[in-house]
Every structure is written in structure tokens, then in C-alpha cells.
Biotite code that builds the C-alpha atoms (Angstrom):
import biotite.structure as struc

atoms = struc.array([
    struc.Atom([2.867, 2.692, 18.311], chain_id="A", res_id=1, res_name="UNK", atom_name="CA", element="C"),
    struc.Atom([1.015, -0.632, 17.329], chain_id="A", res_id=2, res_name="UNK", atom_name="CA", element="C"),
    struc.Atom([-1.366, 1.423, 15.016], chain_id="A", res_id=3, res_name="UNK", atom_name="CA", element="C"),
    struc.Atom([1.813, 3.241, 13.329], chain_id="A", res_id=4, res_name="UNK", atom_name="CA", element="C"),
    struc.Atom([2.046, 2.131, 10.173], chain_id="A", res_id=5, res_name="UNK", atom_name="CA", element="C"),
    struc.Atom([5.524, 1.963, 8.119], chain_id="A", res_id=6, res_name="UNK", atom_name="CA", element="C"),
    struc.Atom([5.302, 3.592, 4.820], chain_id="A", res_id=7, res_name="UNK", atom_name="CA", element="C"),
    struc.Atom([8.032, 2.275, 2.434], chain_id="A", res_id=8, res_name="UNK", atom_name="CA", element="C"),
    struc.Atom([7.402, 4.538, -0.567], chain_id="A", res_id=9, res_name="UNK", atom_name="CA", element="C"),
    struc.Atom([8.761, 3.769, -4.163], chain_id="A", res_id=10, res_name="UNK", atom_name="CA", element="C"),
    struc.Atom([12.359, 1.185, -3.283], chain_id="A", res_id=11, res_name="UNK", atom_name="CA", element="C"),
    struc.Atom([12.152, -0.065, -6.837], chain_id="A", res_id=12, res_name="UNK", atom_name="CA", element="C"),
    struc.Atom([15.300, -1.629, -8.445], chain_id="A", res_id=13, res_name="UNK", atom_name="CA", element="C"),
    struc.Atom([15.218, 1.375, -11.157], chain_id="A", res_id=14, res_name="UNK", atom_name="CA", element="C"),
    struc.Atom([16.920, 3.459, -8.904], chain_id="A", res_id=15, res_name="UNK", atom_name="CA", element="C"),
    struc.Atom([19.899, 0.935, -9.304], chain_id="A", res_id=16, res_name="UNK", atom_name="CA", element="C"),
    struc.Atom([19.896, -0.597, -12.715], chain_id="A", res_id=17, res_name="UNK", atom_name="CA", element="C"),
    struc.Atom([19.770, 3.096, -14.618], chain_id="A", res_id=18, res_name="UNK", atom_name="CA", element="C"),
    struc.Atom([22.208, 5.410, -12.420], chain_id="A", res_id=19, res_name="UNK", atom_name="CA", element="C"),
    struc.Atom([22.851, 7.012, -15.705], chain_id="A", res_id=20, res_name="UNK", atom_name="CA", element="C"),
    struc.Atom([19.117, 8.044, -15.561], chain_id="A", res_id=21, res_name="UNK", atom_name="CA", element="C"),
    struc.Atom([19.213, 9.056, -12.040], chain_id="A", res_id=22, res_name="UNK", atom_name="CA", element="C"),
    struc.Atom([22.818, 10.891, -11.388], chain_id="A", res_id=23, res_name="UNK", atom_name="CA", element="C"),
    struc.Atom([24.815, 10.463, -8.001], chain_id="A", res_id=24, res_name="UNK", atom_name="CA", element="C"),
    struc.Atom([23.039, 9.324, -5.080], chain_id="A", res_id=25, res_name="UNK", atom_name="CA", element="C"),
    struc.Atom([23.163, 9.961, -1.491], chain_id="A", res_id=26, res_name="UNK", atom_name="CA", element="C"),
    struc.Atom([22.977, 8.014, 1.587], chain_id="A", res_id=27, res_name="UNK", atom_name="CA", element="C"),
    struc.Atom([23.639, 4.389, 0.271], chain_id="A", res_id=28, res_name="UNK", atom_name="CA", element="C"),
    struc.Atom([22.943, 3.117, 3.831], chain_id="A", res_id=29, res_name="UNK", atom_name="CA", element="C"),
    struc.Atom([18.897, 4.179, 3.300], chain_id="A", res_id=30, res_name="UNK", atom_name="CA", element="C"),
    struc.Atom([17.925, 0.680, 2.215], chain_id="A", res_id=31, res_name="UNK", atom_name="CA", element="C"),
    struc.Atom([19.679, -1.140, 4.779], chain_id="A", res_id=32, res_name="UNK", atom_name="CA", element="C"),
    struc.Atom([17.788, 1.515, 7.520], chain_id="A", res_id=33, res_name="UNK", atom_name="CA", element="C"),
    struc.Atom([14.722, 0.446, 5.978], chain_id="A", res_id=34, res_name="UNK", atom_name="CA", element="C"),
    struc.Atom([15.354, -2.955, 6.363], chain_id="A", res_id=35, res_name="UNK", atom_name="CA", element="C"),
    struc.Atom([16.207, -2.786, 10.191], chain_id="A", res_id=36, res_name="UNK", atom_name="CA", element="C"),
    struc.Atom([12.565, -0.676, 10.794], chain_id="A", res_id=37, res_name="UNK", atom_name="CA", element="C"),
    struc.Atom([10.757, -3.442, 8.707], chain_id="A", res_id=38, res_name="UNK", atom_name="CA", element="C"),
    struc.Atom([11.929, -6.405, 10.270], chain_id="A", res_id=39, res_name="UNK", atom_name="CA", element="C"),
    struc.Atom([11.545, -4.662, 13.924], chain_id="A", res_id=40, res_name="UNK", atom_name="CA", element="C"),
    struc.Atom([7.831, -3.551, 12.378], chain_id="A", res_id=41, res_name="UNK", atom_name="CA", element="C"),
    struc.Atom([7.293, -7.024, 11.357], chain_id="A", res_id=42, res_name="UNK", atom_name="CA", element="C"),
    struc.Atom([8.324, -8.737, 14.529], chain_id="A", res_id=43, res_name="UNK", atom_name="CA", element="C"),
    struc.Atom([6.047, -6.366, 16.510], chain_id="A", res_id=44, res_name="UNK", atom_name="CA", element="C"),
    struc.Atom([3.404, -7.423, 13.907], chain_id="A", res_id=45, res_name="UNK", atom_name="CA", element="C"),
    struc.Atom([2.604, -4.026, 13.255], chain_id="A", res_id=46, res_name="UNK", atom_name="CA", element="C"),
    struc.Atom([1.087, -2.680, 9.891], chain_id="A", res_id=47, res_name="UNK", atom_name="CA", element="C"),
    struc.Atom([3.462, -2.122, 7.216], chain_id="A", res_id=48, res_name="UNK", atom_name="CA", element="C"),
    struc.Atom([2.744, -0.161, 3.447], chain_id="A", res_id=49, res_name="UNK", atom_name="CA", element="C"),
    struc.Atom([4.126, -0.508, 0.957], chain_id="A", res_id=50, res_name="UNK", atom_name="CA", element="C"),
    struc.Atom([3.709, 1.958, -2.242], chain_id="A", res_id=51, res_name="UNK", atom_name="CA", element="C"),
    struc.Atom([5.244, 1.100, -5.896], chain_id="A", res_id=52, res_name="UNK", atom_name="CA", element="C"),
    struc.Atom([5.202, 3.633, -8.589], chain_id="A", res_id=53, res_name="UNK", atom_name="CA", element="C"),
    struc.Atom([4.375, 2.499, -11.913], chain_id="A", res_id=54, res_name="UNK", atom_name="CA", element="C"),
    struc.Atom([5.771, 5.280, -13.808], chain_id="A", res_id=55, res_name="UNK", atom_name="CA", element="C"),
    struc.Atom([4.058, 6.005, -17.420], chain_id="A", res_id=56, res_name="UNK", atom_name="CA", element="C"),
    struc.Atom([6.832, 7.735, -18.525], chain_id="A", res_id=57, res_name="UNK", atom_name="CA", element="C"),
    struc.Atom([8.096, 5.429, -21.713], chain_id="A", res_id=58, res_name="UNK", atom_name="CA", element="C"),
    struc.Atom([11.816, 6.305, -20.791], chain_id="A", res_id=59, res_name="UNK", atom_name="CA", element="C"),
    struc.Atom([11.547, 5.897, -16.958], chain_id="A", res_id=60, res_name="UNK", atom_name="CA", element="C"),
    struc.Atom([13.169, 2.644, -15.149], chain_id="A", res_id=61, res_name="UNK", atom_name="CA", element="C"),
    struc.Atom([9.975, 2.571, -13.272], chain_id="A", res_id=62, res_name="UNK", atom_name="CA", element="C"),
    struc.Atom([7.486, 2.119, -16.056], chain_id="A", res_id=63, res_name="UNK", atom_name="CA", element="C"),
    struc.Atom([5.832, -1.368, -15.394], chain_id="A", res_id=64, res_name="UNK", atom_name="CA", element="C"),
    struc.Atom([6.993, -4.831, -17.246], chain_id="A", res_id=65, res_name="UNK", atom_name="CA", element="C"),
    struc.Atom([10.564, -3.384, -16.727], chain_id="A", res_id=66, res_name="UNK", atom_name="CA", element="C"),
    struc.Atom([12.970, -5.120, -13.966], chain_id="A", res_id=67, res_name="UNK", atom_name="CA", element="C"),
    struc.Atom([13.296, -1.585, -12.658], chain_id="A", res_id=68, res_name="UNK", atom_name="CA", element="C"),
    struc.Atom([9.746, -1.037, -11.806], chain_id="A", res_id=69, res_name="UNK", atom_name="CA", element="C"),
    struc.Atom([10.137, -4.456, -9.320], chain_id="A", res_id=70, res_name="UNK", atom_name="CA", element="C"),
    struc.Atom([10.273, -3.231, -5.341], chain_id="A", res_id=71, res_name="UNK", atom_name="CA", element="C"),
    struc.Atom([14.003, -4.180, -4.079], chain_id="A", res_id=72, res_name="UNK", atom_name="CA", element="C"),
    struc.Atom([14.112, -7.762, -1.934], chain_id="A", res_id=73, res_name="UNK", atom_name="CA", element="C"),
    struc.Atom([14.987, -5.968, 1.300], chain_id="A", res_id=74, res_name="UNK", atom_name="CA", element="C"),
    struc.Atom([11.628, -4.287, 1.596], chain_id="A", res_id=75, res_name="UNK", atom_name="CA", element="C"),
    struc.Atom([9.871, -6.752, -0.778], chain_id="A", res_id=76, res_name="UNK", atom_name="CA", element="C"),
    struc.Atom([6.376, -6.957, 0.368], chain_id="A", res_id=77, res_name="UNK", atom_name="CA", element="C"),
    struc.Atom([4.764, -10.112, 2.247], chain_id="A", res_id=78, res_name="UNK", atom_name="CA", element="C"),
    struc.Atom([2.131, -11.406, 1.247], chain_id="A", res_id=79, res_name="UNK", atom_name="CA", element="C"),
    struc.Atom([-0.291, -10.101, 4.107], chain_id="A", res_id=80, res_name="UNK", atom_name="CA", element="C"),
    struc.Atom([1.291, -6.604, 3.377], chain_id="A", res_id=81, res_name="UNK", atom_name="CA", element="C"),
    struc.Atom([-0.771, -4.595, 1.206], chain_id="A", res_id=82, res_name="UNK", atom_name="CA", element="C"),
    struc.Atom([0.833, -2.691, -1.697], chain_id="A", res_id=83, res_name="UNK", atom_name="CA", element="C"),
    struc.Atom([-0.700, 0.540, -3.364], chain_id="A", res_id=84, res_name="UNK", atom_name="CA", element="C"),
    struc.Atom([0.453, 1.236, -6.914], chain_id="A", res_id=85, res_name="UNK", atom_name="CA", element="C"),
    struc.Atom([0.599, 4.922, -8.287], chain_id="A", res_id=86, res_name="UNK", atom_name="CA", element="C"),
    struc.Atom([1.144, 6.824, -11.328], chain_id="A", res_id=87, res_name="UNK", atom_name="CA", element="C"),
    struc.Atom([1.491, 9.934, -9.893], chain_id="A", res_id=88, res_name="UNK", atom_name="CA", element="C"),
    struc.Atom([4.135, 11.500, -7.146], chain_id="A", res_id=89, res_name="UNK", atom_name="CA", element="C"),
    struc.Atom([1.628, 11.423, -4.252], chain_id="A", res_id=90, res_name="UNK", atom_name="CA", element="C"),
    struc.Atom([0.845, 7.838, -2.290], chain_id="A", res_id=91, res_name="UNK", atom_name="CA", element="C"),
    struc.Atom([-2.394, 9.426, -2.072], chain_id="A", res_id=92, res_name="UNK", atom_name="CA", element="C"),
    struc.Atom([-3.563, 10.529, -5.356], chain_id="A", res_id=93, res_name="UNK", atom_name="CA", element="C"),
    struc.Atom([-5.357, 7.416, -7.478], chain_id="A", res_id=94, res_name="UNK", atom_name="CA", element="C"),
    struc.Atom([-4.887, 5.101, -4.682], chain_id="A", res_id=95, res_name="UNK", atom_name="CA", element="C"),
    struc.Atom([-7.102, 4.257, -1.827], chain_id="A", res_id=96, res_name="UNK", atom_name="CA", element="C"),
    struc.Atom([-4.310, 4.760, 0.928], chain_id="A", res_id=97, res_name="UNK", atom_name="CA", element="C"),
    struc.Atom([-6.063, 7.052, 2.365], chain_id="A", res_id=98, res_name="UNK", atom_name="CA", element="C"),
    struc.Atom([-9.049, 4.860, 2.640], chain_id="A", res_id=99, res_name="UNK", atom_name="CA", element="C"),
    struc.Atom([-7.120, 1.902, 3.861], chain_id="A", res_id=100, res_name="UNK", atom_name="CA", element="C"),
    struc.Atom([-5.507, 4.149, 6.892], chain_id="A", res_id=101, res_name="UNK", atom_name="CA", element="C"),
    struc.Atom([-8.678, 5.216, 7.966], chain_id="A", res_id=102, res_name="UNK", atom_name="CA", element="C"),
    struc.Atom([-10.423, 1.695, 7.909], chain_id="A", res_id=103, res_name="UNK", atom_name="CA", element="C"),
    struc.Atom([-7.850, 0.188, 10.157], chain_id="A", res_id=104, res_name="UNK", atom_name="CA", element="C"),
    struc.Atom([-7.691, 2.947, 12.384], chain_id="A", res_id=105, res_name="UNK", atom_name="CA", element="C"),
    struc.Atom([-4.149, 3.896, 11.456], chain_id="A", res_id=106, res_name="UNK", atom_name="CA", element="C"),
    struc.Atom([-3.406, 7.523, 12.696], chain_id="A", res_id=107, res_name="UNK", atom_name="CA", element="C"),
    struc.Atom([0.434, 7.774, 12.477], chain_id="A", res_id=108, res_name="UNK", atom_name="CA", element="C"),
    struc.Atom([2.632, 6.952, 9.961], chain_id="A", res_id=109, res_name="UNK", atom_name="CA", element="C"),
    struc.Atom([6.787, 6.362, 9.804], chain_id="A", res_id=110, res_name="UNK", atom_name="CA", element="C"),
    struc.Atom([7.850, 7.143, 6.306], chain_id="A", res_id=111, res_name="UNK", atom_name="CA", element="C"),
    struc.Atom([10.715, 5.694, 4.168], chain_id="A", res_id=112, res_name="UNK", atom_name="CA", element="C"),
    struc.Atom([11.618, 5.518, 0.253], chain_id="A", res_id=113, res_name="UNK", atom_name="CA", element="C"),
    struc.Atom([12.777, 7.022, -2.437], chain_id="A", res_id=114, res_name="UNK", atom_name="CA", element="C"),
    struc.Atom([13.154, 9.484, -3.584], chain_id="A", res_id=115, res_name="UNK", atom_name="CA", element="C"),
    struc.Atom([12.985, 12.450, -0.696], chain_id="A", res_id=116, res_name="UNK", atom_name="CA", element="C"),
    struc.Atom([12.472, 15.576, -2.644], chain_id="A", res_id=117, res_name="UNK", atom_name="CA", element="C"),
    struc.Atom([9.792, 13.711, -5.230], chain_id="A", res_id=118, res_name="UNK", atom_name="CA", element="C"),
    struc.Atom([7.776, 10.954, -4.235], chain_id="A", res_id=119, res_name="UNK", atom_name="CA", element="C"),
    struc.Atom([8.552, 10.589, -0.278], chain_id="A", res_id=120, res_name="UNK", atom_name="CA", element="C"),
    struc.Atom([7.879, 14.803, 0.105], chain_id="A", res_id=121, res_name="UNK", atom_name="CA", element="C"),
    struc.Atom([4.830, 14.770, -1.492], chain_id="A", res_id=122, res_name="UNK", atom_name="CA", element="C"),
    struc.Atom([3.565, 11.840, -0.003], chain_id="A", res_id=123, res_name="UNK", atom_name="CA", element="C"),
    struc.Atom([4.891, 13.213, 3.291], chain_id="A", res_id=124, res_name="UNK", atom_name="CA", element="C"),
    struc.Atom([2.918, 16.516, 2.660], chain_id="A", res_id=125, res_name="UNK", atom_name="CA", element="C"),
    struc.Atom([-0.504, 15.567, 1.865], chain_id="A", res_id=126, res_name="UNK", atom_name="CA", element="C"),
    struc.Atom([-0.171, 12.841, 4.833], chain_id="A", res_id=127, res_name="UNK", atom_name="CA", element="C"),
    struc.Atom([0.560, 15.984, 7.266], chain_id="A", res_id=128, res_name="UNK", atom_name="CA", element="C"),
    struc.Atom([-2.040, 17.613, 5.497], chain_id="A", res_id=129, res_name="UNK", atom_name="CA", element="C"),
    struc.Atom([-4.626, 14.630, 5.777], chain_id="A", res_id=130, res_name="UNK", atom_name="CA", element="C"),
    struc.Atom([-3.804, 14.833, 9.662], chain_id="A", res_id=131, res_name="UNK", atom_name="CA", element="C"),
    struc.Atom([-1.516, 12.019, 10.099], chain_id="A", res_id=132, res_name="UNK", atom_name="CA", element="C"),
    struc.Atom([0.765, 12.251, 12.613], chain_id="A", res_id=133, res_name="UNK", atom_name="CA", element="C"),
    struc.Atom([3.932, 11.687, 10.356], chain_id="A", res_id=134, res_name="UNK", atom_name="CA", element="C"),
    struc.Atom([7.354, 10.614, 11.266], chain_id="A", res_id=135, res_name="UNK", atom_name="CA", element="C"),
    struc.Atom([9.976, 10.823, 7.997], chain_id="A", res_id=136, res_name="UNK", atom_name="CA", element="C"),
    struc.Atom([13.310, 8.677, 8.266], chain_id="A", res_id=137, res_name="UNK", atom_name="CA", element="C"),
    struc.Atom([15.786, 11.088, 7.453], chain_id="A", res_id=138, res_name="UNK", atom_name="CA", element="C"),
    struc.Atom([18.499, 8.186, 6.945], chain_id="A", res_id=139, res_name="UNK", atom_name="CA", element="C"),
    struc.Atom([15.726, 5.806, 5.135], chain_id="A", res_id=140, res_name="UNK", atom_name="CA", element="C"),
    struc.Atom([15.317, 7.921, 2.241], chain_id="A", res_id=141, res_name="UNK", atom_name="CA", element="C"),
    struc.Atom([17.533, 9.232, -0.443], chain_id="A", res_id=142, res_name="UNK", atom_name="CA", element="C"),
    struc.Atom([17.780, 11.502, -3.613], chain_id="A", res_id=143, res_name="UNK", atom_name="CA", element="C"),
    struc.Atom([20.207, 12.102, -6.573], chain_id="A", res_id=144, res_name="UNK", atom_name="CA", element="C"),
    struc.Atom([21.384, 14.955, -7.559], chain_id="A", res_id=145, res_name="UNK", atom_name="CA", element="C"),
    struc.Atom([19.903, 18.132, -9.697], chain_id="A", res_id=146, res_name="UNK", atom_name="CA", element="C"),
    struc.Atom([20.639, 20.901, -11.776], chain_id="A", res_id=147, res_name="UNK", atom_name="CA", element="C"),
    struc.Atom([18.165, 23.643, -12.282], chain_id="A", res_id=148, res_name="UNK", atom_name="CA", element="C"),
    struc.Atom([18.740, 27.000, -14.023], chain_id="A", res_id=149, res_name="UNK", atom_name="CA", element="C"),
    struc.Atom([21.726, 25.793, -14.765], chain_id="A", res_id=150, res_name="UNK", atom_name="CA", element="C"),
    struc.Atom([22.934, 25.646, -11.033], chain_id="A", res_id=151, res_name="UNK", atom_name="CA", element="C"),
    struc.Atom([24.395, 21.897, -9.621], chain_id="A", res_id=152, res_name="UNK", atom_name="CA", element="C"),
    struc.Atom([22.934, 20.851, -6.514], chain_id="A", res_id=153, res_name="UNK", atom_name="CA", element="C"),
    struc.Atom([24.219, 18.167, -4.663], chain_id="A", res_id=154, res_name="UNK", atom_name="CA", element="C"),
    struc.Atom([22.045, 14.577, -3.930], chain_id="A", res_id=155, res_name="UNK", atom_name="CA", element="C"),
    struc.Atom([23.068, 15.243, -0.128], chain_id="A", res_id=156, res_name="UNK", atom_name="CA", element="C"),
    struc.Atom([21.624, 19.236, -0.622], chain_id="A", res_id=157, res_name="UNK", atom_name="CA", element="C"),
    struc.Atom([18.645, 18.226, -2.242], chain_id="A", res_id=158, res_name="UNK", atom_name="CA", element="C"),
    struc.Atom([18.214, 15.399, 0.548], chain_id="A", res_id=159, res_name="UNK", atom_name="CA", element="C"),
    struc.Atom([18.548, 17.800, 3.332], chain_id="A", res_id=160, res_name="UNK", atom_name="CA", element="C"),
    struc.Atom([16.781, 20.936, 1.618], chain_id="A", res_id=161, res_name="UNK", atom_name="CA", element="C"),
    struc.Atom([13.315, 18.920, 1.567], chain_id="A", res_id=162, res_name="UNK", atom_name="CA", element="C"),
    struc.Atom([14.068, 17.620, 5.219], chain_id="A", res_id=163, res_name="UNK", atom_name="CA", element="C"),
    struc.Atom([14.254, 21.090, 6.696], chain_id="A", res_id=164, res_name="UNK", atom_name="CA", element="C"),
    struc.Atom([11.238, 22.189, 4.839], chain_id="A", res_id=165, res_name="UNK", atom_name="CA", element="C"),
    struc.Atom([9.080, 19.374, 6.147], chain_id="A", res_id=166, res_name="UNK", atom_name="CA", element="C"),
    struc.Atom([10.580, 19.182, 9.325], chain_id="A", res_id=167, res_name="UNK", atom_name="CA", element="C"),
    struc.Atom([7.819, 20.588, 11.968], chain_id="A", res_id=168, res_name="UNK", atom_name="CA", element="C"),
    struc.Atom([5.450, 21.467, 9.339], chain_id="A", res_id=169, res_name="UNK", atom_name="CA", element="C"),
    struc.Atom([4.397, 18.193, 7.629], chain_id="A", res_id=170, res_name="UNK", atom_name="CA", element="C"),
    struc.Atom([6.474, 15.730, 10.064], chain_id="A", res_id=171, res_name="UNK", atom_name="CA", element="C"),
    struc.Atom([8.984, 15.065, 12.459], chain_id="A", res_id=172, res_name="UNK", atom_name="CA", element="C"),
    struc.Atom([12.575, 14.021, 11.499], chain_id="A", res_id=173, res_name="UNK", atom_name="CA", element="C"),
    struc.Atom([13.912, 11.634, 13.314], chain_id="A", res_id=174, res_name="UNK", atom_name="CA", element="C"),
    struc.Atom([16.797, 8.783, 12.431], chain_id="A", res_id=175, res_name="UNK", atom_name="CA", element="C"),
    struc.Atom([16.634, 4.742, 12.516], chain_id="A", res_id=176, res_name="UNK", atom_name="CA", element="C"),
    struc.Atom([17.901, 4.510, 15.851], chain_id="A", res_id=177, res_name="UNK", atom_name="CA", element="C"),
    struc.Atom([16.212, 6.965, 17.501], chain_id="A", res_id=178, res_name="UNK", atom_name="CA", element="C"),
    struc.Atom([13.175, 5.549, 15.785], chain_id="A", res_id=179, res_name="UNK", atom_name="CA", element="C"),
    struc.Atom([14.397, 1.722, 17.015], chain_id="A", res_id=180, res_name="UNK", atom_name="CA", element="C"),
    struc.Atom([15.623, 3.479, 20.543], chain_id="A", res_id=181, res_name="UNK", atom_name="CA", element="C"),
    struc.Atom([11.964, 4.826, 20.884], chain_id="A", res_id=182, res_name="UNK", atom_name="CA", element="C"),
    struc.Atom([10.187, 1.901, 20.611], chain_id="A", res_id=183, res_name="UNK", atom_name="CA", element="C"),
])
């Protein structure tokens, strides 16, 4: 796996300081998973990604110059760690990710972030769709919770709707520990 790259997509303290913004979240453990995978990623000195949106919405948590746009300290970036800002939901659109992956011969990619059915599904997609052999952390990635046509859908529905639908197509799902127990 040494040219697997981790893919931490969008951890940005927004999705904490606003939860009126946001609504109720699922899997509060996601961080913490993302933690363990970059620490065993760093110790194997493997390449690790990291992708910050800088939201041009005026009301969004995410917009830059706001403490919510900063990338949470347990997947903060090092300084040898490149970081690709966006404006957009993809990690690919307006950034040269693509580009990078290529140049350093990267061909597979384990994906975490926030959220799933926004930012880490479309990036997910087009990475499937690019031909990357994608792996997306089903328990190192979270959502909050939606209502559309005036129907409530759960953070933990929403979460595991866009799993299923890019399980086998776009990626495989797999957990942290079968992830870690893989390696």
C-alpha cells in the first residue's frame, strides 16, 4: 500500500462551532478513526492529503478568515503534507489533485472527511471515475441530518444511503480496523 495515499477531505472546525448550521450529526467517533489511520499512515511514511474547503458562501462556517474554515488538530496537516484548497464539492474540480496523484505515482486512495453525502461522495465519485482504486472509511466520515420535500432523514440514513450507493461502484467500504488489520 506504500503508494496509497490517505485522503482526509474537509475536517474543518465549522462542523463543530455552528451545529445550529449543520443539524444532528452522526458517528462522533469519525475523527478519532481518522486520527488512528493518520498516525499509522504517518509512521509508515506513506503519502497523506489533505483537502480544506474554503466555502464562498457568506453564511457558511467554512468561508475562509473564519475559525471554522481552520482543519481540526487531529488531522492538522504537517508541514511536508500537501493541502489542496477548494471552492467547490469535488477535491478535484479547481485543484490540481489530480495532477499531484499522477506525478507521484499514486494509484489508490483511502478516503476520510466530512461530510459523506457532499464533499467526501463527490470526491469519492470522480476519484472512481478518474480510475483510482478507492477505499472510503465508512466509520471516518460523517453527515448531519436532512429534510427534503418536507420528509426528515436521519444523519445516520443519509450516512449510510451514500455508502451503499458508492459501495462497488465508485469504492470499496471498508472500516478502520479492517483498514489497520489489512495493513
Amino acid at each position: 500500500m506504500s503508494k496509497t495515499a490517505l485522503l482526509i477531505i474537509d475536517v474543518q472546525k465549522g462542523f463543530d462551532t455552528e451545529p445550529d448550521y449543520w443539524g444532528k450529526r452522526n458517528n462522533l467517533q469519525a475523527e478519532a478513526n481518522m486520527a488512528l489511520l493518520l498516525a499509522e499512515w504517518r509512521k509508515r511514511n506513506r503519502p497523506v492529503i489533505h483537502i480544506q474547503h474554503m466555502s464562498d458562501n457568506p453564511k457558511s462556517p467554512l468561508r475562509p478568515g473564519q475559525l471554522g474554515n481552520e482543519i481540526k488538530d487531529e488531522v492538522a496537516p504537517l508541514p511536508n503534507e500537501p493541502l489542496f484548497t477548494k471552492t467547490v464539492n469535488s477535491a478535484f474540480i479547481g485543484t490540481n489533485l489530480e495532477d499531484h496523484l499522477n506525478q507521484n505515482e499514486i494509484e489508490s486512495l483511502v478516503i476520510v472527511g466530512l461530510t459523506t453525502d457532499h464533499c467526501v461522495s463527490t470526491s469519492t465519485r470522480m476519484a472512481g471515475n478518474l480510475g483510482f482504486n478507492v477505499t472510503l472509511v465508512s466509520d471516518g466520515t460523517a453527515t448531519f441530518e436532512r429534510t427534503y420535500a418536507g420528509k426528515y432523514h436521519s444523519a445516520e440514513d443519509m450516512h449510510q444511503l451514500h455508502l451503499a450507493s458508492l459501495d462497488g461502484e465508485f469504492c470499496t467500504v471498508m472500516t478502520t480496523q479492517q483498514i489497520l488489520g489489512s495493513e
